[in-house]
Phi, psi and omega in degrees: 000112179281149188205162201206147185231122148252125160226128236243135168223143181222139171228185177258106150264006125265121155258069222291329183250039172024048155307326186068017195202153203263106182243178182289139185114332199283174159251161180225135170254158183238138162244162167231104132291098182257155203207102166309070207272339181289184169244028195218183188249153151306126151201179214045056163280124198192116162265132169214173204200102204296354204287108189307151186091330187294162172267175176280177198280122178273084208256330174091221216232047158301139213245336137130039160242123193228093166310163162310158211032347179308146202207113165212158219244154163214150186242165157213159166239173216192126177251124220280119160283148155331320186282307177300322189266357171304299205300319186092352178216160188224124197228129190195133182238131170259157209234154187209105179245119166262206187195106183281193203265009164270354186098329186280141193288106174259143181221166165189154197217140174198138216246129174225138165251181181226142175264126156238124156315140197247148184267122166218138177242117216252162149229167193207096165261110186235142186279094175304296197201179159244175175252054232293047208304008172235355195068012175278356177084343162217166189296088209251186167284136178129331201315168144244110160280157191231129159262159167254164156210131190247141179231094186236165182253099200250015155247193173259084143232182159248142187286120181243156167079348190294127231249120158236169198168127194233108197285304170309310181239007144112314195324149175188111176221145186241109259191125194263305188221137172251123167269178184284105177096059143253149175231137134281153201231115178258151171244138191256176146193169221193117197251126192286125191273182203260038127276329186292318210276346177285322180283011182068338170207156149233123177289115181259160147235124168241185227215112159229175186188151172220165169315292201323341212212167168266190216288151173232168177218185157182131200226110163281122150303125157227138194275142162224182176213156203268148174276130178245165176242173215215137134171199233239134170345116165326172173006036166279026191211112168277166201279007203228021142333105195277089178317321181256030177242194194288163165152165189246136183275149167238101153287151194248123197246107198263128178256165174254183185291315184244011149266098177282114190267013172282344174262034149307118173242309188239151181225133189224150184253117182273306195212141186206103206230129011251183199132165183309181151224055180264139177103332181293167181183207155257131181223147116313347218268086207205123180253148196236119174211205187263098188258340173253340177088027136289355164104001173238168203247160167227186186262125136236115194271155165232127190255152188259170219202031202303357172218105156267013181313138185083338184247126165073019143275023171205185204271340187246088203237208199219126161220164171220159150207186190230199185133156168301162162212147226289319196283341154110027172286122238228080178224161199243123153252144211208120166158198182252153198244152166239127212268100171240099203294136170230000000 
């Protein structure tokens, strides 16, 4: 009775980005095994196997004739696609047809799928804390910030090659191998320039990429604002001032080469120490001159100050205020103003 056995196997034999695991690139060799299972002989024994890519099939100098019991192998290879590992299986049957000494067609057929893992790649960039290097409590220029970035393999496969990279801060790391649900962490830090503090942020990115996956990203806002210096009109207070009537403070907002300080349209007196804090507020009222006689104009805004009991009885006192510029410059004075009485 004649009878004919295929049986279809598959391994990895190229491992092109040594992942340790089958990804686009690799090769898979498939072997066919055929088996003469009958008692009579075979011929025109011939496999074939629709799987586009495949190579042909190799038997070596097999003659397509399979005595009884007789037994023999063939390879083929297969290079792993990009299209494959979307789909996640790589699925295919071979079909192996003779002819027995009757004329009649003997077939058999065996089927192999393949699992492919799927690749994913995450970054995660968080704006931890700052450094206050000037001591005002907020994020001025001069500052340092320090981020984290996490780099995880959060599918199950494994990652080579992955690529970190931060543009801002210089960071370039290479992670040779990610396993699948592993993660690594880097620490930056980002010192803010005074272009950070004119624009209002500073934008970070970070930047990963593997063989396996494209480029991923992730990008933090840490909002700043720029620092100025402050402090009370030189001789704006005469010696014959009444501290406990009405009156107005006028602080002096000092511009620079690269602050202008004519485009102030508002100033809020956050805090004015020591002393009430009745009267802070928000102004308009902002007049522009030279106020130290460096060649640049500066800001003075004046806040009414209506119960001054207490305030400007001493040579030193702590004011903030915040404000605006017609161009939308976000900026903060923060420190002790000095009262000098004429």
């Amino acid at each position: 009775m004649p009878g004919v056995d295929l049986i279809k196997d598959v391994a990895l034999t190229n491992d092109a980005d040594s992942s340790q695991d089958i990804s686009a690139g690799d090769e898979l060799t498939y072997s066919f095994t055929l088996e003469n299972t009958g008692n009579v002989t075979l011929t025109d024994v011939g496999v074939t196997d629709p799987l586009p890519g495949l190579s042909g099939i190799d038997f070596g100098t097999f003659d397509g004739t399979l005595d009884p019991g007789e037994e023999v192998t063939g390879t083929a290879t297969y290079t792993v696609t990009a299209a494959d590992v979307t789909a996640g299986t790589i699925e295919n049957t071979a079909t192996v047809a003779a002819e027995d000494p009757q004329g009649e067609d003997i077939t058999d057929t065996d089927s192999e799928i393949v699992d492919l893992p799927e690749p994913k790649l995450e970054i995660d960039k968080m704006f931890v804390d700052f450094v206050d290097n000037d001591g005002n409590g907020i994020v001025t220029q001069g500052d340092d910030l320090n981020y984290t970035i996490k780099v995880s393999s959060t599918g199950d496969a494994n990652l080579t090659d992955v690529t970190v990279s931060d543009p801002l801060t210089g960071l370039d790391e290479t992670i040779e191998f990610l396993g699948a649900g592993d993660m690594k962490s880097f620490e930056v830090i980002y010192r803010v320039s005074e272009t950070d503090a004119l624009t209002g942020q500073v934008l970070n990115t970070g930047i990963a990429d593997s063989t396996q996956t494209d480029p991923v990203q992730d990008t933090v806002d840490v909002p700043v604002k720029l620092a100025v210096d402050i402090d009370i009109k030189p001789g704006s207070f005469p010696s014959s001032f009444n501290l406990r009537g009405n009156g107005t403070v006028p602080v002096a907002i000092f511009g620079t080469s690269v602050f202008d300080a004519t485009s102030i349209t508002e100033v809020c007196l956050e805090e004015f120490m020591p002393g009430p804090s009745t009267g802070e507020g928000c102004t308009e009222d902002i007049n522009f001159e030279d106020v130290n006689g460096d060649g640049i104009t500066d800001a003075v805004a004046k806040f009414s100050k209506p119960d001054l009991i207490g305030v400007l009885d001493t040579d030193s006192e702590f004011a903030m205020l915040t404000g605006m510029t017609s161009n939308g410059v976000m900026f903060v004075g923060v420190g002790d103003v000095n009262v000098t009485q004429v």
